[in-house]
PALUM-31457 format. One line per 5 residues: their letters; for each residue x, y, z of N, C-alpha, C. Coordinates in Angstrom, 2 decimals. Atoms other than C-alpha are relative to their C-alpha. Layout:
! residues N
A) X:Y:Z:X:Y:Z:X:Y:Z; ...
END
This chain:
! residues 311
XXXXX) 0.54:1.28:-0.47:115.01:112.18:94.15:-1.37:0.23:0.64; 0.73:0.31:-0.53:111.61:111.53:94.94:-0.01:-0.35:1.59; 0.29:0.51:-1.19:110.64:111.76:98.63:-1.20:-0.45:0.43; 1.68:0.19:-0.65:107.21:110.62:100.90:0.42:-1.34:-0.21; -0.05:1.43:0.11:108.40:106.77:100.76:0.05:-0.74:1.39
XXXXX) 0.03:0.43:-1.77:107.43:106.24:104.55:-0.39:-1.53:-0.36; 0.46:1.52:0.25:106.15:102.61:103.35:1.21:-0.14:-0.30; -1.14:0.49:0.99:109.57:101.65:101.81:0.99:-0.62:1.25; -0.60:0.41:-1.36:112.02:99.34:104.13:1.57:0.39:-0.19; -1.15:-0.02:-0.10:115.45:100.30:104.61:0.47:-0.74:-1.23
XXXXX) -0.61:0.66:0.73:117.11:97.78:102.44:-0.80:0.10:-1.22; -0.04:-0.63:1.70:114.87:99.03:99.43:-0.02:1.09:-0.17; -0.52:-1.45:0.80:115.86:102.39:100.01:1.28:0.08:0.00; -1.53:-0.26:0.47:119.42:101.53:99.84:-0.12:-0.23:-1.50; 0.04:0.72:1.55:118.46:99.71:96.45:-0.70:1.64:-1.26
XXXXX) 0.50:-1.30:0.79:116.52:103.00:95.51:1.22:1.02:-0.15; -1.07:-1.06:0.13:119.58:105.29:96.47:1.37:-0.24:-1.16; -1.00:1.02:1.24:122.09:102.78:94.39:-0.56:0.79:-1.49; 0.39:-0.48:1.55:120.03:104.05:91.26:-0.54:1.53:-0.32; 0.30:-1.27:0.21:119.04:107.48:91.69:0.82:1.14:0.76
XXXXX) -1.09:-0.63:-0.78:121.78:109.03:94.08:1.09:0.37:-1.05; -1.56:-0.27:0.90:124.39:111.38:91.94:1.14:-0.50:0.44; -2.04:0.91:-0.47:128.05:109.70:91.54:0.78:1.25:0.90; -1.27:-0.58:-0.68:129.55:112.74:93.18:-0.39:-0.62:1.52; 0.09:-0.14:-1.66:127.61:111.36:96.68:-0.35:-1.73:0.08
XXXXX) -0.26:1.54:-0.62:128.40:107.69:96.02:1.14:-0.63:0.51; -1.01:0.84:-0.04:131.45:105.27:96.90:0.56:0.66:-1.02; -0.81:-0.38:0.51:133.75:106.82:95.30:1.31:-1.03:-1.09; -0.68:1.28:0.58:135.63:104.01:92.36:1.61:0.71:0.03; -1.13:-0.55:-0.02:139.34:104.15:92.92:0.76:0.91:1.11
XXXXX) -0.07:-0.91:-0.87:139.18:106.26:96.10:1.15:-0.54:0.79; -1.58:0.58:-1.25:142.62:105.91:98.46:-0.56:-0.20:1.04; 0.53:0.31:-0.66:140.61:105.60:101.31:-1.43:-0.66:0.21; 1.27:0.69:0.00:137.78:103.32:102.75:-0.06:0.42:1.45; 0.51:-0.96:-0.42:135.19:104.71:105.02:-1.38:-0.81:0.31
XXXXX) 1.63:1.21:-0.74:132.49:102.63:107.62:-0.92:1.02:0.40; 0.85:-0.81:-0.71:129.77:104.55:108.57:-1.03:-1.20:0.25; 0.69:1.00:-0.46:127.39:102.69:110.93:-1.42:0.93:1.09; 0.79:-0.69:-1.33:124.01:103.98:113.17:0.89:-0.02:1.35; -0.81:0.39:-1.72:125.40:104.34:116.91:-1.04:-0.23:0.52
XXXXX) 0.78:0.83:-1.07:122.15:102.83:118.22:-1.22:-0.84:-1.14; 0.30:1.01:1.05:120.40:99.70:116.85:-1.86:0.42:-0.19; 1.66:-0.04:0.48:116.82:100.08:115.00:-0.94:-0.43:0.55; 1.39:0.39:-0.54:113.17:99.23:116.21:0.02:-0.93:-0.78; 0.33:0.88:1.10:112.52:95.77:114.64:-1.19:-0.12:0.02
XXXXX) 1.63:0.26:-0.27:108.89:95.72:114.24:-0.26:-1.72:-0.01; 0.42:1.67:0.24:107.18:91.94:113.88:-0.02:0.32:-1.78; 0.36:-0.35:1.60:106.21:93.48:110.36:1.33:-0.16:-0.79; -2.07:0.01:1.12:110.14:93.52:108.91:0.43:1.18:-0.65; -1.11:-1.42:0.78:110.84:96.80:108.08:1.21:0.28:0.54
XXXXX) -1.09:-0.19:-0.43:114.07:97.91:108.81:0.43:1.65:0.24; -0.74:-0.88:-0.02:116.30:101.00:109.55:-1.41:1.38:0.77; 1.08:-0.69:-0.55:113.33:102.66:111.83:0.24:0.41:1.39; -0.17:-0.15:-1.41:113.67:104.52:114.60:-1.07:1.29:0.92; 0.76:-1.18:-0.69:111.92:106.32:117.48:0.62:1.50:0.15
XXXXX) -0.73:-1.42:0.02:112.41:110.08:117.62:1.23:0.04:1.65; -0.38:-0.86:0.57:115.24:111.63:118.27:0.68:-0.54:-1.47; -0.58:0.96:0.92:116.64:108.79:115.75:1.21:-0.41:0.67; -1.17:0.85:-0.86:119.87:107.03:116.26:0.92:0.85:0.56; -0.89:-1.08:-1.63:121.23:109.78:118.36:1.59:0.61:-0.45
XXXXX) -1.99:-0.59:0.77:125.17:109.77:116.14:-0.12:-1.43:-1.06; -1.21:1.02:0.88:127.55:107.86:113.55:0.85:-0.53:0.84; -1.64:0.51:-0.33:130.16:105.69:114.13:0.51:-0.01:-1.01; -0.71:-0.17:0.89:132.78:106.74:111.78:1.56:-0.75:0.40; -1.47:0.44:-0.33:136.19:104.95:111.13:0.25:0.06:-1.84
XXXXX) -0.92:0.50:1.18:138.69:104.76:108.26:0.90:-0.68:0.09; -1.38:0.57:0.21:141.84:102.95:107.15:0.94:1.28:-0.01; -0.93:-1.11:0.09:143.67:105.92:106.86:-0.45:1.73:0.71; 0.38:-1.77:-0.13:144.13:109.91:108.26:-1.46:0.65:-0.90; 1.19:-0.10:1.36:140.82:111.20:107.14:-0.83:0.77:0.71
XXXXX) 0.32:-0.87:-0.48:138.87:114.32:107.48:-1.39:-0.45:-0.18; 1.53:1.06:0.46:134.89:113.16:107.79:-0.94:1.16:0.65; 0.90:-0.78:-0.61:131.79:115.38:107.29:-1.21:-0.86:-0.33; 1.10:0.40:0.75:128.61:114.60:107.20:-1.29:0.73:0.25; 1.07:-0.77:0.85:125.50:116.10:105.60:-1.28:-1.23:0.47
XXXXX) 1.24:0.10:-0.37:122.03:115.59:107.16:-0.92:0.59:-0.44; 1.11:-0.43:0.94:119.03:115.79:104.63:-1.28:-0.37:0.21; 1.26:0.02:-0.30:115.82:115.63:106.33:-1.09:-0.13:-0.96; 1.09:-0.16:1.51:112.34:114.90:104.32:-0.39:1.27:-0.35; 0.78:-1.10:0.55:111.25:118.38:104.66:1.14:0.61:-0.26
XXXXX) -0.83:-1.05:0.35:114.69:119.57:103.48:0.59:0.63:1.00; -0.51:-1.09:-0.63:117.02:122.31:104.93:1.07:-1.18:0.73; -0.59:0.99:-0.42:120.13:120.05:105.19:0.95:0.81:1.21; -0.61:-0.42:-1.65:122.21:120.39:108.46:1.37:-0.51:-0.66; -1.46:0.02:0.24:126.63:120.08:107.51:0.17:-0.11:1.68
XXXXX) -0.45:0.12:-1.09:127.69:118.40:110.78:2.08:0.64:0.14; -1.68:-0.75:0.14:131.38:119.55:112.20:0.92:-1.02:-0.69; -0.71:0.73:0.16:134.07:118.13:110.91:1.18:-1.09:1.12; -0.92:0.13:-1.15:135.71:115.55:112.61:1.13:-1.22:-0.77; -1.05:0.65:0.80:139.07:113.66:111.99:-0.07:-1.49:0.54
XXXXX) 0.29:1.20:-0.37:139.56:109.76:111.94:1.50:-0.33:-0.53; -1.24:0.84:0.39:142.70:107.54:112.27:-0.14:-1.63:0.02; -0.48:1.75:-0.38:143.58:103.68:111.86:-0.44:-0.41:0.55; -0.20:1.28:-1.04:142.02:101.56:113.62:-1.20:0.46:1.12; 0.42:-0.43:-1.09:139.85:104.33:115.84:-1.47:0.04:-0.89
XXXXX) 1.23:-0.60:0.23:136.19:104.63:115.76:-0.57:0.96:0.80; 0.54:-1.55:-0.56:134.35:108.16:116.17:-0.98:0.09:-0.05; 1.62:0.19:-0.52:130.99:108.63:117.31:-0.10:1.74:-0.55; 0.58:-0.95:0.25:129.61:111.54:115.41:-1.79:0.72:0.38; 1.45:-0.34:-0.13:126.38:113.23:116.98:-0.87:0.33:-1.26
XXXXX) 1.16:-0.34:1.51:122.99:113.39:114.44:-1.13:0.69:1.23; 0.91:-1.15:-1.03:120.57:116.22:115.32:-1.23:-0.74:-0.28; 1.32:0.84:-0.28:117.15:115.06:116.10:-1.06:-0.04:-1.55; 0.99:-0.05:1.27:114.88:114.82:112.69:-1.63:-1.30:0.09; 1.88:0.71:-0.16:110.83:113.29:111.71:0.12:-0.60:-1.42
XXXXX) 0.36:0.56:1.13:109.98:111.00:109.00:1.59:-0.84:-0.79; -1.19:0.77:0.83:112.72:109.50:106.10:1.16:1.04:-0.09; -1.62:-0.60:-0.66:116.37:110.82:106.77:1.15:-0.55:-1.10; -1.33:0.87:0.35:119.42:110.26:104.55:0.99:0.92:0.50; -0.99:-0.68:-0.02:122.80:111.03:105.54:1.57:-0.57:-0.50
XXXXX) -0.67:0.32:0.98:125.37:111.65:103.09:1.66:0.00:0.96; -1.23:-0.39:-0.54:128.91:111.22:104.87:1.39:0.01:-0.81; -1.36:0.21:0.61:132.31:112.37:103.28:0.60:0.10:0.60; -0.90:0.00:-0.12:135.44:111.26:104.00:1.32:0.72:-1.18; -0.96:-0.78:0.98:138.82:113.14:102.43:0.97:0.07:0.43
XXXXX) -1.20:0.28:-1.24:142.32:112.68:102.94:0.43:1.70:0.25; -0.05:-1.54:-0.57:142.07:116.97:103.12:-0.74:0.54:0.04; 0.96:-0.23:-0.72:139.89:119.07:104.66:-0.98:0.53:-1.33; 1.07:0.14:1.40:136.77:119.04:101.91:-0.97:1.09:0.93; 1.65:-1.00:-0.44:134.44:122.43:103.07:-1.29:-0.22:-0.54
XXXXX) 1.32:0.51:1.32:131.20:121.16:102.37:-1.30:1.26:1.17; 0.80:-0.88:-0.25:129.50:124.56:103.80:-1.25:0.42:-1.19; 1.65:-0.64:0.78:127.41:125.33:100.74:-1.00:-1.22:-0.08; 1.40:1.37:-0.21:125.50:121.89:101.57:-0.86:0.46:0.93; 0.86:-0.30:-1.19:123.68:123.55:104.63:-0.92:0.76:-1.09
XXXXX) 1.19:-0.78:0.05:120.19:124.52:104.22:-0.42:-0.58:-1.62; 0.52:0.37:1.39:119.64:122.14:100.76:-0.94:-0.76:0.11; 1.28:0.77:0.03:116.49:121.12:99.88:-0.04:-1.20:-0.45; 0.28:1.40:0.43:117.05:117.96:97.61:1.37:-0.79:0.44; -1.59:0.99:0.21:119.88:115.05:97.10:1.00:0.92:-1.20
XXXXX) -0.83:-0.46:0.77:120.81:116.99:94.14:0.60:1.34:0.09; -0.61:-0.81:-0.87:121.80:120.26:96.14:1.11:-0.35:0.63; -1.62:0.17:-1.13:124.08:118.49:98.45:1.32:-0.70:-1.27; -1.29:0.42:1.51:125.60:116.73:94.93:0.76:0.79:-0.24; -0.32:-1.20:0.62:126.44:120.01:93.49:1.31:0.56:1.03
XXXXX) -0.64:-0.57:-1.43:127.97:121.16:97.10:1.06:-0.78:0.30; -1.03:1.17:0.21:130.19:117.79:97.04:0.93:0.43:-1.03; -0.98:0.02:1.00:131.37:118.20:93.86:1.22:0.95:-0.32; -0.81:-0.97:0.18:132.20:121.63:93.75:1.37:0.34:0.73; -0.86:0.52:-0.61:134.19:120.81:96.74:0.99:-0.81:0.31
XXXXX) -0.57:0.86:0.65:135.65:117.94:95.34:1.03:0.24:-1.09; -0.57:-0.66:1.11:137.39:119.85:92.69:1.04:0.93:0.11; -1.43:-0.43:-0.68:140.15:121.10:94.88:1.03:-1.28:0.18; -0.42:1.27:-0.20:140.90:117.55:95.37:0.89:-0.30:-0.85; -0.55:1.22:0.70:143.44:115.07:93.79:-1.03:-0.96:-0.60
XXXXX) 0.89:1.04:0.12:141.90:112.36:92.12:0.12:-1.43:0.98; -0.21:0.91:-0.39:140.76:109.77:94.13:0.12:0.00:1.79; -0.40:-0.59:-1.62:141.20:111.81:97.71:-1.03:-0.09:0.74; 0.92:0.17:-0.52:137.71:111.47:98.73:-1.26:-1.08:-0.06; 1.16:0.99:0.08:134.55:108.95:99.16:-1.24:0.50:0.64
XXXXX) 1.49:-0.58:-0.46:131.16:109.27:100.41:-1.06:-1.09:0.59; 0.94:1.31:-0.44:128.86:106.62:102.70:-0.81:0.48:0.30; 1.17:-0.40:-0.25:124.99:106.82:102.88:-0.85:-0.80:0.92; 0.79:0.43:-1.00:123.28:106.19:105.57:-1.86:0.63:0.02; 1.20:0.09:0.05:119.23:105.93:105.32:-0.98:-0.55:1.05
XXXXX) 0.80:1.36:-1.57:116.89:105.37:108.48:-1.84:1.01:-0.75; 1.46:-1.02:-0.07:112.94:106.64:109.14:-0.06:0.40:1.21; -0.07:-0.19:-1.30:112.23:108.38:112.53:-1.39:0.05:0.14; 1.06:0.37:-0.02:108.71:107.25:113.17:-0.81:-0.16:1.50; 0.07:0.17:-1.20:106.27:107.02:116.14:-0.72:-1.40:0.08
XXXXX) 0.44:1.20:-0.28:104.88:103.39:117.27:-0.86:-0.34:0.45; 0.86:0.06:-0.61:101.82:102.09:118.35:0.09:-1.76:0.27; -0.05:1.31:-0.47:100.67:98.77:119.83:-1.38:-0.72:-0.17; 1.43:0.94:0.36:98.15:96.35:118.38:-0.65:-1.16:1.11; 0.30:1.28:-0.98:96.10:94.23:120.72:-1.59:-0.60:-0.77
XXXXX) 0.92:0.75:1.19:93.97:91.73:118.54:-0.61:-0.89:1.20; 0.90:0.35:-0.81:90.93:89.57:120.36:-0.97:-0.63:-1.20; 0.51:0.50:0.95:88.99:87.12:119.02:-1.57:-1.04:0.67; 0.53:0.76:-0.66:85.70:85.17:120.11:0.08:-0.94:0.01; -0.75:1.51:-0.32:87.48:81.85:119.78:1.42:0.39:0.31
XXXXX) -1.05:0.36:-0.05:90.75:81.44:121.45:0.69:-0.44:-0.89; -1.05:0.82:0.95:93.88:80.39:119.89:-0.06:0.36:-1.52; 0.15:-0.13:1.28:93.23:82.15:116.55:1.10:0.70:-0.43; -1.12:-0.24:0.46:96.06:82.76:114.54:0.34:1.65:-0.81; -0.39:-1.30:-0.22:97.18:86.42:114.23:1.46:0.28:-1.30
XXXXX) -1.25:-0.31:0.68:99.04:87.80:111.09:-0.26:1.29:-0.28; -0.18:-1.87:0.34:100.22:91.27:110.32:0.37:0.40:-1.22; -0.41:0.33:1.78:100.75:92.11:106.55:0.82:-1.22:-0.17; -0.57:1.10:0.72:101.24:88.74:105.79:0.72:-0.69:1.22; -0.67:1.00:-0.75:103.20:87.42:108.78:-0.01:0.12:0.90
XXXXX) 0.77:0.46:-1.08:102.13:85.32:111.41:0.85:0.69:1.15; -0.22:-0.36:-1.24:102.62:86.74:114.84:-0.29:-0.08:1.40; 0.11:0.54:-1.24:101.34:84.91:117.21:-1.74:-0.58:0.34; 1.72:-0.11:-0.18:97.31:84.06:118.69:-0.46:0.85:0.78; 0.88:-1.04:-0.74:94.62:85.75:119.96:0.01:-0.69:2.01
XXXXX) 0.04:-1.36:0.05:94.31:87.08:122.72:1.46:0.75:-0.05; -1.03:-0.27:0.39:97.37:88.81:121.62:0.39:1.76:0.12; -0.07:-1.25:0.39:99.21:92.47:121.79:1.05:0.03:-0.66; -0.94:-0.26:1.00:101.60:93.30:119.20:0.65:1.45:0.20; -0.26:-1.27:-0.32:103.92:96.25:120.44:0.98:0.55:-1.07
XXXXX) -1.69:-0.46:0.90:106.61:98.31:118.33:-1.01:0.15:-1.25; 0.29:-0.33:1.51:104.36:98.78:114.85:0.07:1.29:-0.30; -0.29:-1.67:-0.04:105.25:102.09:113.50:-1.63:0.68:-1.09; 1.00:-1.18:0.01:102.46:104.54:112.85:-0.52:-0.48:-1.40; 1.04:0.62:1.52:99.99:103.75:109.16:-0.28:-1.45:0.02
XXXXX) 0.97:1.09:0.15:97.91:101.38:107.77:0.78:-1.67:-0.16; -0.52:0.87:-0.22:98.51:97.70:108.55:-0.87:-1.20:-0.79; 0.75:1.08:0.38:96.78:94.49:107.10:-0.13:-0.81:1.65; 0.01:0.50:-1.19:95.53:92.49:110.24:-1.40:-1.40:-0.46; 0.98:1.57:1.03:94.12:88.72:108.83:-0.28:-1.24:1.91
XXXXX) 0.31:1.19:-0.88:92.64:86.32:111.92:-0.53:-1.38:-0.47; 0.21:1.02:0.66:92.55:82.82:111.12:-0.41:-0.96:1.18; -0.15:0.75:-0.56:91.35:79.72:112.41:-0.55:-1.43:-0.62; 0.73:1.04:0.56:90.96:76.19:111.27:-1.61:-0.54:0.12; 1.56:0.59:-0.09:86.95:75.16:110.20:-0.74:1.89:-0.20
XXXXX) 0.84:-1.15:-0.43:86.38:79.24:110.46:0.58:0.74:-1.04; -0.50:-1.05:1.33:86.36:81.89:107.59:1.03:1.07:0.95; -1.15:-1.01:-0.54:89.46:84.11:107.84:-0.84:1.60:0.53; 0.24:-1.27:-0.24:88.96:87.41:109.05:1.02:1.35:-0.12; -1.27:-1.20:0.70:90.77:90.68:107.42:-0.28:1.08:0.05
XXXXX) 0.61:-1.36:-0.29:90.55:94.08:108.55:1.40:0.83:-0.58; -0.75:-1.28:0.34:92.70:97.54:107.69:-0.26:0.60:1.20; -0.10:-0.52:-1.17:93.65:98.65:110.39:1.31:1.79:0.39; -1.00:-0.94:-0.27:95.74:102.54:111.10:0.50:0.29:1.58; -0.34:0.20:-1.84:97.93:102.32:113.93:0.49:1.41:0.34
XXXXX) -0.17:-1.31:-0.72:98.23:105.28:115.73:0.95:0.08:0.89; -0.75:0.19:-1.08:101.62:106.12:117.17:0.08:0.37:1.87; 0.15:-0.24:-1.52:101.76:106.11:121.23:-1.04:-0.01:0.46; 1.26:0.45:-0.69:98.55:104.32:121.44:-0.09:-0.66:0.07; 0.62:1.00:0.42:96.65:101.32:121.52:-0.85:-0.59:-0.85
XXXXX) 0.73:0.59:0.99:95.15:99.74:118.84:-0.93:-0.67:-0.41; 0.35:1.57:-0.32:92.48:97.24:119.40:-1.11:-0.44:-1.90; 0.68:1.01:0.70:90.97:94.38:116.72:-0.90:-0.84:1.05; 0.40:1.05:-0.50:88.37:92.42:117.76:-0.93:-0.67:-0.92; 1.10:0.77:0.78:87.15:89.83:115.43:-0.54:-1.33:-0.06
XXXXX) 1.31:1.03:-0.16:84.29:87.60:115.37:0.41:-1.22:-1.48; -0.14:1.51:1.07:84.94:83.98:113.34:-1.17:-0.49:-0.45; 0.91:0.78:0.33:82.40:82.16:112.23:0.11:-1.09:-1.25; -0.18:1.37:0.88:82.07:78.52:110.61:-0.02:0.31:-1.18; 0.12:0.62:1.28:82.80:77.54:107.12:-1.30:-1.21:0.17
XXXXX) 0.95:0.62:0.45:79.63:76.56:105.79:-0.28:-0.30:-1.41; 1.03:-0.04:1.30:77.58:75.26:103.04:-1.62:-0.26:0.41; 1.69:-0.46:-0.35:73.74:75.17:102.80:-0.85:-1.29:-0.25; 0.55:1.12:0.14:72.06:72.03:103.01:-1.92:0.33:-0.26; 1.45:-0.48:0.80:68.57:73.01:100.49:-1.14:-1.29:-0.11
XXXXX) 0.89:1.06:0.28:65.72:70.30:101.10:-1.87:0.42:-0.10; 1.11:-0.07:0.15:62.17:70.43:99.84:-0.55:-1.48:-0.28; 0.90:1.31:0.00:59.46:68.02:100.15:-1.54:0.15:-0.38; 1.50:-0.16:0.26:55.82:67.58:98.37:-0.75:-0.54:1.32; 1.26:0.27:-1.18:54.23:66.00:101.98:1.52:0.18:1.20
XXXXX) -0.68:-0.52:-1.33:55.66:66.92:105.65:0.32:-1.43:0.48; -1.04:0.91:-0.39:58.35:64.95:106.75:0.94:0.48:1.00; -1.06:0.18:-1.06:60.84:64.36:109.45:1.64:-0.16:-0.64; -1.20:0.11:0.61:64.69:65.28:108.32:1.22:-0.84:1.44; -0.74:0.35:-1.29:67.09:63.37:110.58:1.58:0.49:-1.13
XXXXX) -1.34:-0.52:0.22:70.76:64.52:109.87:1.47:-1.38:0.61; -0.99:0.79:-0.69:73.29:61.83:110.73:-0.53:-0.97:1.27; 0.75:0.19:-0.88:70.78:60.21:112.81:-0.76:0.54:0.79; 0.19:-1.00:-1.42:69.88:62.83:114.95:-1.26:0.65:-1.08; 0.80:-1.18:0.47:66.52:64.78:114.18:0.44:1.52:0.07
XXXXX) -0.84:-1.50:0.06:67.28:68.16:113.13:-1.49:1.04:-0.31; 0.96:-1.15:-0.05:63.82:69.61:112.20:-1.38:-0.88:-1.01; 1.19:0.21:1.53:60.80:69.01:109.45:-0.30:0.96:-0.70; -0.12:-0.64:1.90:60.23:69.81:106.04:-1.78:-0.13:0.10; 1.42:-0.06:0.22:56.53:71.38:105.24:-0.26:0.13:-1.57
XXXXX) 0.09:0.34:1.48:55.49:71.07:101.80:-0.30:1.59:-0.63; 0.00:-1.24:0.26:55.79:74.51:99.96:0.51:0.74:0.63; -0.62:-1.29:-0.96:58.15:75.90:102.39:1.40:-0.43:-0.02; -1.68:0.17:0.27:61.52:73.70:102.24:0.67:0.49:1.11; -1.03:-0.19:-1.65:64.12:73.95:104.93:2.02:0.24:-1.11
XXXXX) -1.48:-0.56:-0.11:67.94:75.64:104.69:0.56:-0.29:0.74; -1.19:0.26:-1.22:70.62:74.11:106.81:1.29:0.39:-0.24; -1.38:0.22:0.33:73.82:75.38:107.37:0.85:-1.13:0.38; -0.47:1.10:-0.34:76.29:72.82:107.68:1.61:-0.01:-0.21; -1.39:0.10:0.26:80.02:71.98:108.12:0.25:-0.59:-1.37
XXXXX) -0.71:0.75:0.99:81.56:70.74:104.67:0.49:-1.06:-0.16; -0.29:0.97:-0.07:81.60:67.36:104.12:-1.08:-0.99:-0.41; 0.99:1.11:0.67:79.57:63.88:103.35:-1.01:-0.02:1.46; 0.97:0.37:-1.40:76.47:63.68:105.91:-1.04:-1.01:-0.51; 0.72:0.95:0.46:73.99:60.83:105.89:-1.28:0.89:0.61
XXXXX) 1.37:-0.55:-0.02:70.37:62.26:105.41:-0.97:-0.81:-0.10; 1.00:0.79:-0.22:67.26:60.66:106.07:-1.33:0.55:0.13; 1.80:-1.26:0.30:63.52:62.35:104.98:-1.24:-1.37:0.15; 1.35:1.14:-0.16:60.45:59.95:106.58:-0.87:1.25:0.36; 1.90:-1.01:-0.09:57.12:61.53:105.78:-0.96:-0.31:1.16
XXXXX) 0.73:-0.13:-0.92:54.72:61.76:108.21:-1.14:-0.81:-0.66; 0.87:0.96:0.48:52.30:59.91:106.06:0.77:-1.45:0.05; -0.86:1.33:-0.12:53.82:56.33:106.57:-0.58:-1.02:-1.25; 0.26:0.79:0.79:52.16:54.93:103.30:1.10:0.48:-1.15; -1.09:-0.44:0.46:55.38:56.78:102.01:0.99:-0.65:0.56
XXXXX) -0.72:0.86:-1.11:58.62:55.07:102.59:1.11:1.17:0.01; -0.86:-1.16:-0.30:61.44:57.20:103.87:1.16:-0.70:-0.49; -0.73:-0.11:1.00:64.29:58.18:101.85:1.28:-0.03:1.00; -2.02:-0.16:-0.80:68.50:57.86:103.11:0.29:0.16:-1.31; -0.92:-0.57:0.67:70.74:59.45:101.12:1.34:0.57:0.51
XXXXX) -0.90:-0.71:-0.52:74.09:60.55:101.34:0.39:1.50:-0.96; 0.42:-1.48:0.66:74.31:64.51:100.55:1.93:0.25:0.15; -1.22:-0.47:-0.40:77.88:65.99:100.23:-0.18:1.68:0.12; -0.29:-1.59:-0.35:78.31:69.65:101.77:0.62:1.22:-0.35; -1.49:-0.45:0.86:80.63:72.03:99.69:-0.10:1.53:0.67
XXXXX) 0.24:-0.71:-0.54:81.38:74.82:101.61:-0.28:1.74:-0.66; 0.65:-1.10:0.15:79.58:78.50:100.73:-0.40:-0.43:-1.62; 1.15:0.23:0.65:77.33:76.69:98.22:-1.39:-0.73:0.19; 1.44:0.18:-0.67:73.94:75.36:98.05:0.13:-1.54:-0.24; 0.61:1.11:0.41:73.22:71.59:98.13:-1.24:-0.90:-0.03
XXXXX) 1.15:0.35:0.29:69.74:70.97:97.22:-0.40:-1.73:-0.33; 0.42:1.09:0.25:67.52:67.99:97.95:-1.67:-0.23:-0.59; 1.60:-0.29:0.57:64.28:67.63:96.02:-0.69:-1.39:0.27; 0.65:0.81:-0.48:61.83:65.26:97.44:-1.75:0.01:-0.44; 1.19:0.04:0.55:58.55:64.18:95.30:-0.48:-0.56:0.26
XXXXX) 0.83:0.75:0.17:55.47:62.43:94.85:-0.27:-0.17:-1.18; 0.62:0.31:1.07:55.26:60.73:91.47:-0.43:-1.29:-0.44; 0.81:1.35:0.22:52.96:58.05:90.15:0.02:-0.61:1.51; -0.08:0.79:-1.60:52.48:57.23:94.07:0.83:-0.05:0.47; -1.32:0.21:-0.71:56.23:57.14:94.87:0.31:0.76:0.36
XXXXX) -0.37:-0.86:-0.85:57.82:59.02:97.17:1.57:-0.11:-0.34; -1.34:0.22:0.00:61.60:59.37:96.38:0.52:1.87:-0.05; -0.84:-1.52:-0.54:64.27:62.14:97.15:1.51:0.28:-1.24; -0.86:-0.13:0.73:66.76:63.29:94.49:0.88:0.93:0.15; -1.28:-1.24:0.09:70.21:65.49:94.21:-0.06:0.21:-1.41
X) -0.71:-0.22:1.51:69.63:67.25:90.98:1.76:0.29:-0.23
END
């Protein structure tokens, strides 16, 4: 089996183990006994949604139980290999047993068998892949009855955490972390486990803002990003110098061979170009704004007339 799947969430590395995990170290079909294996301490939930993540030393043991008398080992397969065969310990009816797990770094599976007789699974210590401890199952398995043993897999990551604190020069800006929202600025985001994150600031009227961000476990993290308006470009030229009023309001003048650039919010504005020569008559128009394009107003002198056009 392919390891290094530190991106991958719990619940799609059960879906990965389902299809690439040998049958001797699955659920066992037909098996006389059934066999819970559970973490004994509950996961880090990040805001992000990964699952089955924990801070070092990891979840510390098993909780093991069966329906029936039942001898239960289990096999600890670290990413860098060199699997660990915990002791054996026995389980009755009804009782649950807290099995200690030795401390491990990164993606972790552990393979646990149950057997209604004592199954030596010594040649599993010190195996490098999934298909080592298979081999070590099986061969062990083959003293068995049919049907005398099963096998539950348990999959976590043991990861370190850092803490994002995002900042924005507008208040109230909306704060998402690959993809999901988490709250506004000014904001800290604690519990994210260690690599690269997506970090998107939003705010209505203001272009998003999207950074890559690597969070560094047992630090702080900081974002700080700058918004700025959704615009478009309000483009006016004029053959004689004129006065632009904007919605009523003077906003500047237009010199002839030089043209004026406005940015502008997106939308319908009423424009108004009176020349400074007054034997010209001044132009109203309504201009529409489209935001991060240009909307050009061309303003002539032909045959004596003065008029203003939107090509």
């Amino acid at each position: 089996m392919k390891r290094g799947v530190s991106g991958v969430t719990g619940l799609m590395l059960a879906g990965l183990l389902s299809g690439c995990v040998p049958s001797p170290l699955r659920a066992q079909p037909g098996a006389q006994l059934r066999l819970s294996v559970t973490p004994g301490s509950q996961a880090v939930a990040p805001v992000t949604g990964e699952d089955a993540l924990y801070r070092a030393p990891g979840p510390g043991s098993l909780r093991l139980s069966t329906d029936r008398v039942a001898f239960v080992t289990s096999v600890v397969l670290p990413e860098t290999g060199g699997a660990l065969v915990l002791p054996t310990v026995q389980t009755r009816p009804g009782e649950v047993v807290s099995a200690p797990l030795p401390a491990t770094q990164g993606f972790t599976q552990v393979f646990t068998v149950a057997s209604l007789q004592p199954m030596p699974l010594d040649a599993a210590a010190g195996a490098r892949s999934v298909s080592d401890v298979s081999r070590a199952v099986e061969s062990a398995a083959r003293a068995l009855p049919a049907g005398a043993y099963t096998v539950g897999t348990t999959v976590y990551r043991v990861v370190r955490f850092g803490t994002l604190d995002v900042t924005s020069n507008l208040p109230d800006a909306l704060v998402r972390v690959n993809g999901r929202a988490v709250g506004t600025t000014p904001l800290s985001v604690p519990d994210l486990p260690e690599g690269q994150v997506s970090v998107e600031v939003s705010r209505s009227g203001y272009k998003t803002v999207t950074q890559r961000v690597n969070i560094d476990g047992n630090a702080v993290n900081r974002v700080s990003a700058t918004l700025r308006p959704i615009t478009g470009t309000l483009s006016v030229r004029s053959d004689v110098l004129a006065d632009l009023f904007i919605d009523r309001r003077l906003v500047d003048t237009v010199r002839p061979g030089v043209g004026l650039d406005l940015p502008l919010r997106p939308g319908v504005v009423t424009l108004n170009v009176v020349p400074r020569n007054q034997q010209y008559a001044a132009q109203n128009l309504l201009v529409r704004v489209t935001a991060d394009r240009v909307s050009p107003v061309i303003c002539a002198v032909t045959g004596g007339t003065y008029t203003c056009k939107l090509p």
